[in-house]
N, CA, C and O atoms as a CHARMM CRD file, in Angstrom:
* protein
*
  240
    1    1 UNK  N     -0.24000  15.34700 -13.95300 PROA 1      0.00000
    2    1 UNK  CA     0.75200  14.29600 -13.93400 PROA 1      0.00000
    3    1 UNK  C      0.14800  13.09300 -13.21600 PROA 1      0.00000
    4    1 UNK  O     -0.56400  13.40800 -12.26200 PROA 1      0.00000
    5    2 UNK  N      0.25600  11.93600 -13.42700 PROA 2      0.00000
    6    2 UNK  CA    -0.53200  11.14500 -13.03400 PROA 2      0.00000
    7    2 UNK  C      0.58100  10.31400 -12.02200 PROA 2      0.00000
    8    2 UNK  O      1.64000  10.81600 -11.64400 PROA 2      0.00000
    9    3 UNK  N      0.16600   9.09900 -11.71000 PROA 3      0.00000
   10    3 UNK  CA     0.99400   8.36800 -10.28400 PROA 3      0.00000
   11    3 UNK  C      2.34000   8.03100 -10.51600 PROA 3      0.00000
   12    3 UNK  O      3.27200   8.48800  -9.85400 PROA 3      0.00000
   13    4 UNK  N      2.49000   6.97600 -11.75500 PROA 4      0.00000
   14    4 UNK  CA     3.82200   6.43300 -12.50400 PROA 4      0.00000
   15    4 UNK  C      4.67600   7.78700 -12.73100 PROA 4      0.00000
   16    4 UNK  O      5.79900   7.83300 -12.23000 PROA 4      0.00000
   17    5 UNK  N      4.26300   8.72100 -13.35100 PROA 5      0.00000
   18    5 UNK  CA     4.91500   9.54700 -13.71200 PROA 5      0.00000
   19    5 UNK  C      5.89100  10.53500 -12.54200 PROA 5      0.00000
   20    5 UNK  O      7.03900  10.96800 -12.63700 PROA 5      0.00000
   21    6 UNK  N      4.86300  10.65000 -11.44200 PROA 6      0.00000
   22    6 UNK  CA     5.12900  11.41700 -10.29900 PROA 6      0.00000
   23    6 UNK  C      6.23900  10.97800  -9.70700 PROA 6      0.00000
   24    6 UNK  O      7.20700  11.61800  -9.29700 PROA 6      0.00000
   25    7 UNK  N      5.89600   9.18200  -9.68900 PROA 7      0.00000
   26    7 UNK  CA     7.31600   7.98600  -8.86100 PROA 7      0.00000
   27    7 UNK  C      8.48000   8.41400  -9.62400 PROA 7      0.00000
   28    7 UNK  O      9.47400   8.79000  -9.00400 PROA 7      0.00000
   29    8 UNK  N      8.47300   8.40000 -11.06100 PROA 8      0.00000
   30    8 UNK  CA     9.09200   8.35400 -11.97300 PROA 8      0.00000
   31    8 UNK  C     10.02400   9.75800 -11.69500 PROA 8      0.00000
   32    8 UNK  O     11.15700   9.34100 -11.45300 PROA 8      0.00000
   33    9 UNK  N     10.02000  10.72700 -11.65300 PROA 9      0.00000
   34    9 UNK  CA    10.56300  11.84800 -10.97600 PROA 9      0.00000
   35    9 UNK  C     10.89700  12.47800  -9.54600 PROA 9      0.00000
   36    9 UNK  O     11.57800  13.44600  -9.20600 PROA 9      0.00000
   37   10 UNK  N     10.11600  11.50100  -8.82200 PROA 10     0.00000
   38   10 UNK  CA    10.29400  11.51300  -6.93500 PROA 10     0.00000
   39   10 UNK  C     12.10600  10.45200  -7.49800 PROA 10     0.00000
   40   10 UNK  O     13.22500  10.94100  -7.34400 PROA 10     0.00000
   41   11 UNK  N     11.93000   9.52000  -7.89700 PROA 11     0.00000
   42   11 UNK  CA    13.19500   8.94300  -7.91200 PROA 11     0.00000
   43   11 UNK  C     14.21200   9.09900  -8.67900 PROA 11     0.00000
   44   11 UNK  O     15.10000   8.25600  -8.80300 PROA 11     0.00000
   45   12 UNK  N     14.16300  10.50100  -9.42900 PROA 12     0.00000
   46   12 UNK  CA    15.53000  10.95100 -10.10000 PROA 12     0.00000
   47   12 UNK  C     15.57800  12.03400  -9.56500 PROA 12     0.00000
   48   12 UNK  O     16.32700  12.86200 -10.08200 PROA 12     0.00000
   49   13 UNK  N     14.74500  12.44700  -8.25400 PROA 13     0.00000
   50   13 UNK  CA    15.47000  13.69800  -7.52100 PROA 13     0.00000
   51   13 UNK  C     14.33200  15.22500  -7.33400 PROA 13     0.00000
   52   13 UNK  O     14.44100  16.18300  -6.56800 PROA 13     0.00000
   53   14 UNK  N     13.63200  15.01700  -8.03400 PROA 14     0.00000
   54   14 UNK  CA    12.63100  16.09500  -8.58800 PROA 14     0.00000
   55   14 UNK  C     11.74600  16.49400  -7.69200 PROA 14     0.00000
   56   14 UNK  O     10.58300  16.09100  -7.66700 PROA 14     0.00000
   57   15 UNK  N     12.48800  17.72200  -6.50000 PROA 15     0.00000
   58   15 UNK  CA    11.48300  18.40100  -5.29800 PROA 15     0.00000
   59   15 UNK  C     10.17800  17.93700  -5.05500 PROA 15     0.00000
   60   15 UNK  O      9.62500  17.37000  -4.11200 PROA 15     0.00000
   61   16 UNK  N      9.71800  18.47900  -6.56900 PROA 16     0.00000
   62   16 UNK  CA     8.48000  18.93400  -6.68300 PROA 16     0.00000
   63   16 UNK  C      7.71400  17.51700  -6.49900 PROA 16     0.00000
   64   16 UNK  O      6.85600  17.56000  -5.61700 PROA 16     0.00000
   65   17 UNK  N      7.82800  16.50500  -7.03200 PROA 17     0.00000
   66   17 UNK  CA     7.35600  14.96800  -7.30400 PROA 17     0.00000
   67   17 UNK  C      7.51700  15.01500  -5.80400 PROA 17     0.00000
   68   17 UNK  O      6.48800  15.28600  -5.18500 PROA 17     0.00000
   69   18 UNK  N      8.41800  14.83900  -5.23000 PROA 18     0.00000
   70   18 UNK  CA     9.00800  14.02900  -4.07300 PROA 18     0.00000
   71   18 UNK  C      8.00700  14.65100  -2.64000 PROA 18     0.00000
   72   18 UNK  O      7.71600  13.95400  -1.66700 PROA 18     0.00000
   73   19 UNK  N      7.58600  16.18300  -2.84100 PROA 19     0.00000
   74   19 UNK  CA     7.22600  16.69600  -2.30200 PROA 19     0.00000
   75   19 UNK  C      5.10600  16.68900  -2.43400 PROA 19     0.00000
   76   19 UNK  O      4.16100  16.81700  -1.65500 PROA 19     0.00000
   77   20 UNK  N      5.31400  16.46100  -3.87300 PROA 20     0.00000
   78   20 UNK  CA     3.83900  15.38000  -3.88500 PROA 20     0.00000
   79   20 UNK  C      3.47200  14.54700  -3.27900 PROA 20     0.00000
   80   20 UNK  O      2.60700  14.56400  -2.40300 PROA 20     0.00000
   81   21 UNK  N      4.30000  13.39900  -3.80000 PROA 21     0.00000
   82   21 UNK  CA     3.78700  12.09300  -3.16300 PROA 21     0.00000
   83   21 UNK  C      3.86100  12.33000  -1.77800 PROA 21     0.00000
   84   21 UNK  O      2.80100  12.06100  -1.21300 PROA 21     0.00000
   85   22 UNK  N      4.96800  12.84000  -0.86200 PROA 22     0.00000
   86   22 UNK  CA     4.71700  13.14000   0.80800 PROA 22     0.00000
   87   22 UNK  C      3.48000  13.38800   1.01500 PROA 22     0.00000
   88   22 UNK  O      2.72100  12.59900   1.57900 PROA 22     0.00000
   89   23 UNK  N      2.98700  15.09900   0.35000 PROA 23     0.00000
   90   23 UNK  CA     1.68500  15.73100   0.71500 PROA 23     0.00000
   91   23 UNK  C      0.44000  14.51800   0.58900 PROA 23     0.00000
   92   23 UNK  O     -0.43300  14.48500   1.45600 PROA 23     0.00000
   93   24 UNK  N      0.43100  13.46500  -0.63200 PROA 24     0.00000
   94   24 UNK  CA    -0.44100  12.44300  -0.82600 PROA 24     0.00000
   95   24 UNK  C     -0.50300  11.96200   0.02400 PROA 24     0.00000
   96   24 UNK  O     -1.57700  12.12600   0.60200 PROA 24     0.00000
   97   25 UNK  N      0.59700  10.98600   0.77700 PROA 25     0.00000
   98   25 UNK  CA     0.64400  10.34100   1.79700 PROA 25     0.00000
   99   25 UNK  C      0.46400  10.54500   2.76300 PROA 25     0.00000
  100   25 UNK  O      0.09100   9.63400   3.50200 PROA 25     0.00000
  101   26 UNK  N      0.65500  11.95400   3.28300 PROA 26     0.00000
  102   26 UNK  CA     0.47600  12.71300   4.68700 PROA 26     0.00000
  103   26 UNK  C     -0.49100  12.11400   5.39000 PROA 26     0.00000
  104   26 UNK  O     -0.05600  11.69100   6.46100 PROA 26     0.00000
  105   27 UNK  N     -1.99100  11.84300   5.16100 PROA 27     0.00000
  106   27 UNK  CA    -3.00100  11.22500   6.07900 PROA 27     0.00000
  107   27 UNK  C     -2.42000   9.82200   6.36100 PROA 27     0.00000
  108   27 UNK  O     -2.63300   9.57800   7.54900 PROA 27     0.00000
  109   28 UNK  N     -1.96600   9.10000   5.93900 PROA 28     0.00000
  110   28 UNK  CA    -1.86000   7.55900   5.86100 PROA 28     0.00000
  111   28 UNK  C     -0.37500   7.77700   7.05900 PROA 28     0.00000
  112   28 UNK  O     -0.34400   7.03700   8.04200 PROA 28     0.00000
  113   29 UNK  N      0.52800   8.60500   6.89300 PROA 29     0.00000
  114   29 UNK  CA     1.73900   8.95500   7.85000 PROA 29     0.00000
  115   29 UNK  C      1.11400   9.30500   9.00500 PROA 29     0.00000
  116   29 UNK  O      0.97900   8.50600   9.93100 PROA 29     0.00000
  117   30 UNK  N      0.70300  10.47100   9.03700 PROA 30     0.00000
  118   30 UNK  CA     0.10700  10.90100  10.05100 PROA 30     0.00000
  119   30 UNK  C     -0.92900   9.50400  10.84400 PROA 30     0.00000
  120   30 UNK  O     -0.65100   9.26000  12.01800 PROA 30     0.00000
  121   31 UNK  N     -1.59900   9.00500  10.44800 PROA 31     0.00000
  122   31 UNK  CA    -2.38200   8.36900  11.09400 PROA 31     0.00000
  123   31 UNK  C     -1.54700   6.98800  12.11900 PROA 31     0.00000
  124   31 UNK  O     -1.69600   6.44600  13.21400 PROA 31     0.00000
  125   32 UNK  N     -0.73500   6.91800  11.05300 PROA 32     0.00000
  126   32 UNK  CA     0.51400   5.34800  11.81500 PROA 32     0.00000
  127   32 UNK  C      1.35500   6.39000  12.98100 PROA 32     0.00000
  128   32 UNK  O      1.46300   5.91700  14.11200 PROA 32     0.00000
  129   33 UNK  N      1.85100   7.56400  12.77100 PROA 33     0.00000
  130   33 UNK  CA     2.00900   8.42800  13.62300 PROA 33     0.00000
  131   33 UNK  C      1.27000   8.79700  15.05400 PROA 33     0.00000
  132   33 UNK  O      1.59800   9.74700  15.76500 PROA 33     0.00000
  133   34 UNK  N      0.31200   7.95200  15.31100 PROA 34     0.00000
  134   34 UNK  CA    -0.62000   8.63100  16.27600 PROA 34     0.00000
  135   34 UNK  C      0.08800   7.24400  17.63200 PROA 34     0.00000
  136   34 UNK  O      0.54400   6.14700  17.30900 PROA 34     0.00000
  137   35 UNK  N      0.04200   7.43600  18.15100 PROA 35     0.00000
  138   35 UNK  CA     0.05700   6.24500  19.23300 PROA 35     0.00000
  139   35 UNK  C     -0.36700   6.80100  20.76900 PROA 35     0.00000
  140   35 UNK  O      0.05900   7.84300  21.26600 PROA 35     0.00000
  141   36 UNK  N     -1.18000   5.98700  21.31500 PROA 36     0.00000
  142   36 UNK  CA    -1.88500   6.19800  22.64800 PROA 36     0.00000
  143   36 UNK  C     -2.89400   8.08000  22.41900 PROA 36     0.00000
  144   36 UNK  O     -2.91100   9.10200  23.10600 PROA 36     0.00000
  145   37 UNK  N     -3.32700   7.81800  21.57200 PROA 37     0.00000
  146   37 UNK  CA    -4.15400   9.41700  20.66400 PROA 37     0.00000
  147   37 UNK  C     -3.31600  10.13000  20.98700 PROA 37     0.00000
  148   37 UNK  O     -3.72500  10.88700  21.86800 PROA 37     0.00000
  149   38 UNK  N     -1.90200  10.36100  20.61900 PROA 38     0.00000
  150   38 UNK  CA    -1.47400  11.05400  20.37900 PROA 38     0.00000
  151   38 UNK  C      0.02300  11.62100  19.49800 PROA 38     0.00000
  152   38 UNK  O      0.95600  10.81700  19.48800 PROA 38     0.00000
  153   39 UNK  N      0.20700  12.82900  18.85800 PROA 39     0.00000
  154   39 UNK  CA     0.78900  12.56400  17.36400 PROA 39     0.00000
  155   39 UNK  C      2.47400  12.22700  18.09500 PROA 39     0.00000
  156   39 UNK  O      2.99000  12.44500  19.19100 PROA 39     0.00000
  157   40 UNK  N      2.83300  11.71500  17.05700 PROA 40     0.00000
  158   40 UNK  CA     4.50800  11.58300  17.88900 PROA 40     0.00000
  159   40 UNK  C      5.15300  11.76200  16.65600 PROA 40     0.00000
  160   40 UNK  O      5.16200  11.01100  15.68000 PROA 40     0.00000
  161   41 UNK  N      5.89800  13.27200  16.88500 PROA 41     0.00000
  162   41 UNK  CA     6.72800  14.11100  15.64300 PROA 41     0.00000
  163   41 UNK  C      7.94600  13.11400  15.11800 PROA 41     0.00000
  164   41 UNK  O      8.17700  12.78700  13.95400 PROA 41     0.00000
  165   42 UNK  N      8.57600  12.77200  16.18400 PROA 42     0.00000
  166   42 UNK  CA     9.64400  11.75000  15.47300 PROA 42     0.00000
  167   42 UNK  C      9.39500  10.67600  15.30600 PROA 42     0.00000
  168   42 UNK  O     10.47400  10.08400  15.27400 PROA 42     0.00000
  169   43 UNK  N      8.33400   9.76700  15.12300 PROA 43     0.00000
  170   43 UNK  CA     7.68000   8.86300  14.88600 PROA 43     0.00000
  171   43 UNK  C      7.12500   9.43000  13.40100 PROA 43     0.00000
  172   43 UNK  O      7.13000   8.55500  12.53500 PROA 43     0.00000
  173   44 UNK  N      6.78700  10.36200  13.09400 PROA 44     0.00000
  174   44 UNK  CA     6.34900  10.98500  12.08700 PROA 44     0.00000
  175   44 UNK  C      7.14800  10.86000  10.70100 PROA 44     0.00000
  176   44 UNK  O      7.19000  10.12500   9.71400 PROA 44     0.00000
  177   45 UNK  N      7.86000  12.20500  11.29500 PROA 45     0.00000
  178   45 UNK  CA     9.50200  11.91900  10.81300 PROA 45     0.00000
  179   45 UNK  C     10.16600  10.82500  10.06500 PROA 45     0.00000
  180   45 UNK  O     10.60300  10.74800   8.91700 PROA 45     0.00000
  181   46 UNK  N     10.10700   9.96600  11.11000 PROA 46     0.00000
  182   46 UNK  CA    10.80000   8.24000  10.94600 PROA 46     0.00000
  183   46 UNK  C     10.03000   8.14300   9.49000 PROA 46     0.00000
  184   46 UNK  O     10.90900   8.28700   8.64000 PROA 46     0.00000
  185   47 UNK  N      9.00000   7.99400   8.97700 PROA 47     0.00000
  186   47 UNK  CA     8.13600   7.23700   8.27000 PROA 47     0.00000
  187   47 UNK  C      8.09800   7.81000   7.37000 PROA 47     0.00000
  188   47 UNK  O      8.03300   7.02700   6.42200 PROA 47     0.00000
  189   48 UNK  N      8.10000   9.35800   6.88200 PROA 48     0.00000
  190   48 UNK  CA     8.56100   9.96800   5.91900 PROA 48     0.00000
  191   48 UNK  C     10.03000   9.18600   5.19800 PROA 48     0.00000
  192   48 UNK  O     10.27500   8.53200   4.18400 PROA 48     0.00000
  193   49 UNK  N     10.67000   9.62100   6.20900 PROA 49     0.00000
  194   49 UNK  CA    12.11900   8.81900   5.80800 PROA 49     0.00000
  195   49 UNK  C     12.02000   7.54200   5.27100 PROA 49     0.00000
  196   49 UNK  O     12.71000   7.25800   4.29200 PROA 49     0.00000
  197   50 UNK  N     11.21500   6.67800   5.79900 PROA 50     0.00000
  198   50 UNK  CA    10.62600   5.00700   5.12500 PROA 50     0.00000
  199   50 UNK  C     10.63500   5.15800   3.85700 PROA 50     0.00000
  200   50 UNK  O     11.31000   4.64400   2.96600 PROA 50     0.00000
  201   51 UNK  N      9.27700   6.41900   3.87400 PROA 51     0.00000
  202   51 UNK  CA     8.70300   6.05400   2.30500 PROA 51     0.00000
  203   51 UNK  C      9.74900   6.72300   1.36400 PROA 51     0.00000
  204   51 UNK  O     10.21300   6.04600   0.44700 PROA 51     0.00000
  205   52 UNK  N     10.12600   7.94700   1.53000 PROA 52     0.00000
  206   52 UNK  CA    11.43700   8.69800   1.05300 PROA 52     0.00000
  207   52 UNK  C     12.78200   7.24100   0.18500 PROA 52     0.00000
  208   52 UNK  O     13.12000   7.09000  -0.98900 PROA 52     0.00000
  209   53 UNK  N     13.16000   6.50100   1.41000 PROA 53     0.00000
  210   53 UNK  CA    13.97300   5.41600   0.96300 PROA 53     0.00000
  211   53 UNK  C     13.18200   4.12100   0.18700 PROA 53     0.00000
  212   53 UNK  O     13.92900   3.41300  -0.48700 PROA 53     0.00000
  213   54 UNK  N     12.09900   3.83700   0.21000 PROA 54     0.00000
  214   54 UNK  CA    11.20500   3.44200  -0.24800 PROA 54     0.00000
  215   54 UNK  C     10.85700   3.31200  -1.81300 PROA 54     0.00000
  216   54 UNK  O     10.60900   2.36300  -2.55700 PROA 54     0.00000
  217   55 UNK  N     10.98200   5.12700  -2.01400 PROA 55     0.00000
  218   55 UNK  CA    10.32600   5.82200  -3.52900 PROA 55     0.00000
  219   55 UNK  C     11.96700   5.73900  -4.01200 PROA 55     0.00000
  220   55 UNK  O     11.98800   5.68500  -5.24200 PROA 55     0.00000
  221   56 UNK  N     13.33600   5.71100  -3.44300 PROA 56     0.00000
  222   56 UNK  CA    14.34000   5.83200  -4.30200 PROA 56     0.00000
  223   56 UNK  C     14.65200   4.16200  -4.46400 PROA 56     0.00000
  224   56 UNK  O     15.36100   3.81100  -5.40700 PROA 56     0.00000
  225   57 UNK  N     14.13300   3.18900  -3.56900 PROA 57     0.00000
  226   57 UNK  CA    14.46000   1.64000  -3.88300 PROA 57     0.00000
  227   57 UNK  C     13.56200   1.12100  -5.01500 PROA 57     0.00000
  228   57 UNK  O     13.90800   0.12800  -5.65400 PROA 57     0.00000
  229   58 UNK  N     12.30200   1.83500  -5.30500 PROA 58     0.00000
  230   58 UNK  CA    11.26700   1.01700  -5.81400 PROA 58     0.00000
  231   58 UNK  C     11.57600   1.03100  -7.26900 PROA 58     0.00000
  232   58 UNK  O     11.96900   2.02700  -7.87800 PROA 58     0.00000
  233   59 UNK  N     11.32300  -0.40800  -7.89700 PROA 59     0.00000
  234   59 UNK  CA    11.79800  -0.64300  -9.33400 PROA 59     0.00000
  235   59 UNK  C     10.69200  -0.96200 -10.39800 PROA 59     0.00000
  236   59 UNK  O     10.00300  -1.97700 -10.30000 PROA 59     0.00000
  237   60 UNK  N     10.58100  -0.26900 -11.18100 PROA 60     0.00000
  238   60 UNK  CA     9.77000  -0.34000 -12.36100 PROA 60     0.00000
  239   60 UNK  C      9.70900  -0.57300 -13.43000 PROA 60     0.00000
  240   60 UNK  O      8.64200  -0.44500 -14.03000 PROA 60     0.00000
């Protein structure tokens, strides 16, 4: 399944998509997650939730 397609099903609800693109993103979260070297879970959290509201706003 390629990128469009993946968005394309993260935003009509589809676990599996939604649960992709997270795992994709995970390094790029994780890394904005880090502050003073070290990880901060609800800082983490938070940013999931970003992109989460993010992938259901984005228009194509």
């Amino acid at each position: 399944m390629n990128f469009k397609e993946m968005l394309l099903q993260a935003k009509t609800g589809r676990e599996q998509a939604v649960m992709a693109l997270l795992e994709m993103y995970k390094p790029l979260l994780v890394k904005y997650a880090i502050i003073n070297s070290r990880f901060d879970e609800d800082l983490y959290q938070e940013l999931c939730i970003i992109l989460l509201k993010c992938i259901a706003q984005f228009r194509m």
